[in-house]
C-alpha positions as CSV (number, residue, x, y, z in Angstrom):
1,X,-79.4,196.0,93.8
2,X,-83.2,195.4,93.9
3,X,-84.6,191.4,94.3
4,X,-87.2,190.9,92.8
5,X,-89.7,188.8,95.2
6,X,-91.8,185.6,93.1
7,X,-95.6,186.1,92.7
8,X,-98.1,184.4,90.4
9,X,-100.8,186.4,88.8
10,X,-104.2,184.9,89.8
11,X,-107.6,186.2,87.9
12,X,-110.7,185.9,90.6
13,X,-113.5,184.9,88.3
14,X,-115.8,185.5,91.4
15,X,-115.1,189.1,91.4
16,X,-113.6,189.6,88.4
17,X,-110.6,190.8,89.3
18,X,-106.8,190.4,89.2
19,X,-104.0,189.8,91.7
20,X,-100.9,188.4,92.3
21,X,-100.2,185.9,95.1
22,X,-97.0,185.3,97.3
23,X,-95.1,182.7,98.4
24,X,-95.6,182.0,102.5
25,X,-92.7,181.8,104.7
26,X,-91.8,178.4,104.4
27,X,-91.7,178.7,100.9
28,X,-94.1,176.0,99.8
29,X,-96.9,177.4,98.5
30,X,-98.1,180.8,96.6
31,X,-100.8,181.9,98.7
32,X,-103.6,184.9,98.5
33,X,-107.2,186.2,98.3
34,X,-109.5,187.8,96.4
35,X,-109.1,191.5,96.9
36,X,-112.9,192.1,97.0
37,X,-114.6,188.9,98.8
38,X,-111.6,187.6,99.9
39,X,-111.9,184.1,98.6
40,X,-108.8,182.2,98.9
41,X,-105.7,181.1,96.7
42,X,-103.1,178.4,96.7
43,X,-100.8,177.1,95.1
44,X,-98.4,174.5,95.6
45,X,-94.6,174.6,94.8
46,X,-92.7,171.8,93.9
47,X,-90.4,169.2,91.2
48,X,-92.2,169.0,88.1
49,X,-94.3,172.0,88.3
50,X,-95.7,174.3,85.6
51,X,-93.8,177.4,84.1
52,X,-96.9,179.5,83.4
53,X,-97.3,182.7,86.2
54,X,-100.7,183.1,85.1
55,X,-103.9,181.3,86.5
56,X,-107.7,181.7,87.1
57,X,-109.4,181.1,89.9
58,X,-112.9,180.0,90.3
């Protein structure tokens, strides 16, 4: 049986781009970078947090 591993889906308005982000190890936090210029993503996970899986970043 396949698992299917969390990501969000993170729009890079810098480059224009789309890409999904990861949890890190410890599990708090959905992080990654732009593809192209490597500007960074995060994302916190916690109580009371949002339900939406898709975000933009600026």
């Amino acid at each position: 049986m396949e698992t299917k591993r969390p990501f969000l889906g993170i729009y890079f308005e810098c480059c224009r781009v789309y890409a999904r982000i990861y949890p890190n190890k410890e599990g708090t936090h959905y992080v990654g970078r732009c593809p192209r210029c490597l500007k960074p993503a995060r994302f916190q996970i916690g109580e009371g947090g949002s339900d939406q899986r898709i975000w933009r970043v600026r």
